[in-house]
C-alpha positions as CSV (number, residue, x, y, z in Angstrom):
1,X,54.7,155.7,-89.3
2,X,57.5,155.8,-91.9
3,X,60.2,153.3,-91.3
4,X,63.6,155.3,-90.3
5,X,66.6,154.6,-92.4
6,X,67.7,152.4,-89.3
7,X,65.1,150.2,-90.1
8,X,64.9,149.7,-93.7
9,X,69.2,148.8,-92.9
10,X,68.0,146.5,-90.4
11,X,65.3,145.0,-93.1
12,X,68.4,144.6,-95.9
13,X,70.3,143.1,-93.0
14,X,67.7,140.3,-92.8
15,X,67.0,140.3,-96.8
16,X,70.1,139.5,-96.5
17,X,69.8,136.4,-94.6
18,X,66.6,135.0,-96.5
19,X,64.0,136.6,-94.4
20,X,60.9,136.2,-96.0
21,X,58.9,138.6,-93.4
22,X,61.8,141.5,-94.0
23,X,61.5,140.9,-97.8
24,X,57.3,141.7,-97.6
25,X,58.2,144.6,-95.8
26,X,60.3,146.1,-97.8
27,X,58.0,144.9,-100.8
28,X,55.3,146.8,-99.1
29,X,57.1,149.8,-98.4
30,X,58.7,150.4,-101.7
31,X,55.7,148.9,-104.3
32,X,53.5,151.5,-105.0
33,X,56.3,153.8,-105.9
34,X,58.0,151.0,-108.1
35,X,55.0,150.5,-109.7
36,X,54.3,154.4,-110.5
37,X,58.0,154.3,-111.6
38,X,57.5,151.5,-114.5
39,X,54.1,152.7,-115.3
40,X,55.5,156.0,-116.3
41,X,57.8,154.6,-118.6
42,X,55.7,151.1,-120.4
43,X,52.5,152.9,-120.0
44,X,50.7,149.6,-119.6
45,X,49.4,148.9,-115.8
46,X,49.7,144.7,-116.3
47,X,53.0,145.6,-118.0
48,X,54.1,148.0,-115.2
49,X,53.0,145.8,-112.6
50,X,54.6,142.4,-113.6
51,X,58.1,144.4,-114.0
52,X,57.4,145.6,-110.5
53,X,57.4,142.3,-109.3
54,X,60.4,141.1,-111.5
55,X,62.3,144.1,-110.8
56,X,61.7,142.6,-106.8
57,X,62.5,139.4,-107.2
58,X,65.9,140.2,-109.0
59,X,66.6,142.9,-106.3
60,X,66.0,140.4,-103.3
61,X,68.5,137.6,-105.8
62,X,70.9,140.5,-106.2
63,X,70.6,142.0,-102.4
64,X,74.2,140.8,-101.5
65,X,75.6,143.2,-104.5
66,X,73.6,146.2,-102.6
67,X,77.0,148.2,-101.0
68,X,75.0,151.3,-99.8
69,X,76.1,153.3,-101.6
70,X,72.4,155.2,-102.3
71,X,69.7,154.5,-100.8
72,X,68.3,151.2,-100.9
73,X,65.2,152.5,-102.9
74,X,67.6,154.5,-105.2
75,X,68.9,151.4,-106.0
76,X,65.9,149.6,-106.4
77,X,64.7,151.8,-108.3
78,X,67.6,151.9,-110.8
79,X,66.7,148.3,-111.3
80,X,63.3,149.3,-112.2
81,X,63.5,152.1,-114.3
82,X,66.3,149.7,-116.4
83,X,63.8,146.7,-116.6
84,X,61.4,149.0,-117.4
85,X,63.3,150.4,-120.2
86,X,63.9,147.6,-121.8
87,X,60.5,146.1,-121.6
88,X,59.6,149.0,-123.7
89,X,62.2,148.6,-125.9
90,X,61.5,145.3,-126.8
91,X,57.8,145.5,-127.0
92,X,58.5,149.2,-129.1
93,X,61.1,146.9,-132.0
94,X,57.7,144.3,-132.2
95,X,54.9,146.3,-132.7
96,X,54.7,149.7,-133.8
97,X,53.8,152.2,-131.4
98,X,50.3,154.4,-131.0
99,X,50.8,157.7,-128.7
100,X,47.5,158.3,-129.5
101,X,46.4,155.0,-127.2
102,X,48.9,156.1,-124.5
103,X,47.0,159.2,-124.2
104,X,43.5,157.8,-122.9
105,X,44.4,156.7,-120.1
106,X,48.0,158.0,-118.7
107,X,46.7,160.7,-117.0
108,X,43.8,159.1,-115.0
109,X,45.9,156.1,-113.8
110,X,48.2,156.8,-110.8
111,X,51.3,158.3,-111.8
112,X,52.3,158.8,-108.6
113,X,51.8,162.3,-108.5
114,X,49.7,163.7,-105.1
115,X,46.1,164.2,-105.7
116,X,46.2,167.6,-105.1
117,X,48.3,167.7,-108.3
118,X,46.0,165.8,-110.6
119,X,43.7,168.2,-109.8
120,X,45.8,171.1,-110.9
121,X,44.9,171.3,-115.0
122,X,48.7,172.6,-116.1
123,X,50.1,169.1,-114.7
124,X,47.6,166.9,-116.6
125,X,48.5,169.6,-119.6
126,X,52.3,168.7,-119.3
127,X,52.2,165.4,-118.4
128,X,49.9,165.1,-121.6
129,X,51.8,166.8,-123.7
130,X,55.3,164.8,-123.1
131,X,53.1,161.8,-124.4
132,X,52.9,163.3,-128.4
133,X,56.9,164.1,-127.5
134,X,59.3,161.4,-129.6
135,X,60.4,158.3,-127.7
136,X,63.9,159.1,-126.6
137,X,62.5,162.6,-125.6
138,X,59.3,161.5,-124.1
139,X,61.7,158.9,-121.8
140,X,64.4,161.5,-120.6
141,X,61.9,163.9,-119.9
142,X,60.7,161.4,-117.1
143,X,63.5,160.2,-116.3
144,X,65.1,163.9,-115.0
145,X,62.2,165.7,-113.9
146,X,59.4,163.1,-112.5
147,X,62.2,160.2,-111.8
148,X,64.8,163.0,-110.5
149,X,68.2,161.5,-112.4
150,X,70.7,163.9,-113.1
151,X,72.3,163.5,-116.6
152,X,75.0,161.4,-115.9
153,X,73.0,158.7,-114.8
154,X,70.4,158.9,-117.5
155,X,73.2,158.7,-119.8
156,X,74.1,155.5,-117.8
157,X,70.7,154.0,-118.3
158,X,70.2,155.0,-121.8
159,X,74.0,154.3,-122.8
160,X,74.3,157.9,-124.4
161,X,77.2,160.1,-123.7
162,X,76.5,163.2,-121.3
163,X,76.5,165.4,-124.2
164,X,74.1,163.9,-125.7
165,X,72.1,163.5,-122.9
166,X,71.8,167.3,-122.1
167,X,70.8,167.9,-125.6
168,X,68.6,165.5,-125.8
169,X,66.7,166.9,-122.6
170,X,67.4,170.5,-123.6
171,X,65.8,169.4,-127.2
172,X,62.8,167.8,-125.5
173,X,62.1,170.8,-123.4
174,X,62.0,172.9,-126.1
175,X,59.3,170.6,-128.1
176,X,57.4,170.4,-124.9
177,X,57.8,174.3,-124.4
178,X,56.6,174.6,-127.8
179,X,53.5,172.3,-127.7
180,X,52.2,173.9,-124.9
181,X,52.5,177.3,-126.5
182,X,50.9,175.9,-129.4
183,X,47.8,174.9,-127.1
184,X,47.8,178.2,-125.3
185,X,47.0,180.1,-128.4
């Protein structure tokens, strides 16, 4: 049974107050798609899970700044995807990054997509693909059409302008577009 929105206000309520049991539940409801969320972008399960966990911990310290004004997973997830960002960031100015190692295993780990999905050869073909896709393309790619951010708030995230943002997104469809053409022939 899903919790109702009711609930999950009722949960913050007692988040709120220290509740330990509340904060499991809400850990359990919301974890495996946190987790999907950072593994998309650090493509490293330890990596994705351990900013899962921090990403919690820092939601449950910050729960009082919560207003409600999105969803409480909206807003959790924000937090994510932005610790998530910058864990890659920082691990992307130390070492110098191999696609090539991204690509053996990304598509068989869980990337939250249903398993009827995975099964379906064109979604492991994109999701593929955006891997050989530059960085900043690669990232805004997931972040509008897998994580569901509209420009403005990817802007937000990346600190870009919105201009920039909608032709960085347009840009990186286009180089997707054109790698998969490139397979097809």
């Amino acid at each position: 049974m899903q919790p109702t929105i009711t609930h999950i206000n009722d949960l913050i309520k007692d988040c709120r107050k220290g509740d330990q049991k509340a904060q499991l539940q809400v850990y359990n409801r919301y974890y495996k798609a946190m987790y999907n969320t950072a593994l998309r972008i650090v493509h490293h399960s330890a990596e994705a899970e351990d900013i899962m966990q921090e990403s919690f911990l820092s939601a449950f310290a910050k729960i009082n700044s919560y207003k409600g004004d999105a969803t409480f997973g909206a807003w959790l997830k924000r937090i994510v995807v932005n610790n998530s960002i910058n864990a890659h960031q920082k691990k992307s100015r130390y070492e110098e990054v191999n696609y090539k190692d991204y690509l053996q295993n990304e598509i068989e780990e869980n990337t939250g997509i249903t398993n009827d999905d995975i099964q379906n050869q064109k979604i492991k073909l994109v999701l593929h693909k955006m891997q050989e896709l530059k960085e900043n393309y690669r990232i805004c790619l997931t972040l509008h059409l897998i994580e569901g951010y509209d420009y403005e708030e990817i802007g937000e995230i990346l600190n870009i302008s919105y201009a920039n943002c909608r032709t960085t997104i347009s840009r990186a469809k286009e180089s997707l577009r054109k790698k998969m053409m490139k397979d097809e022939k």
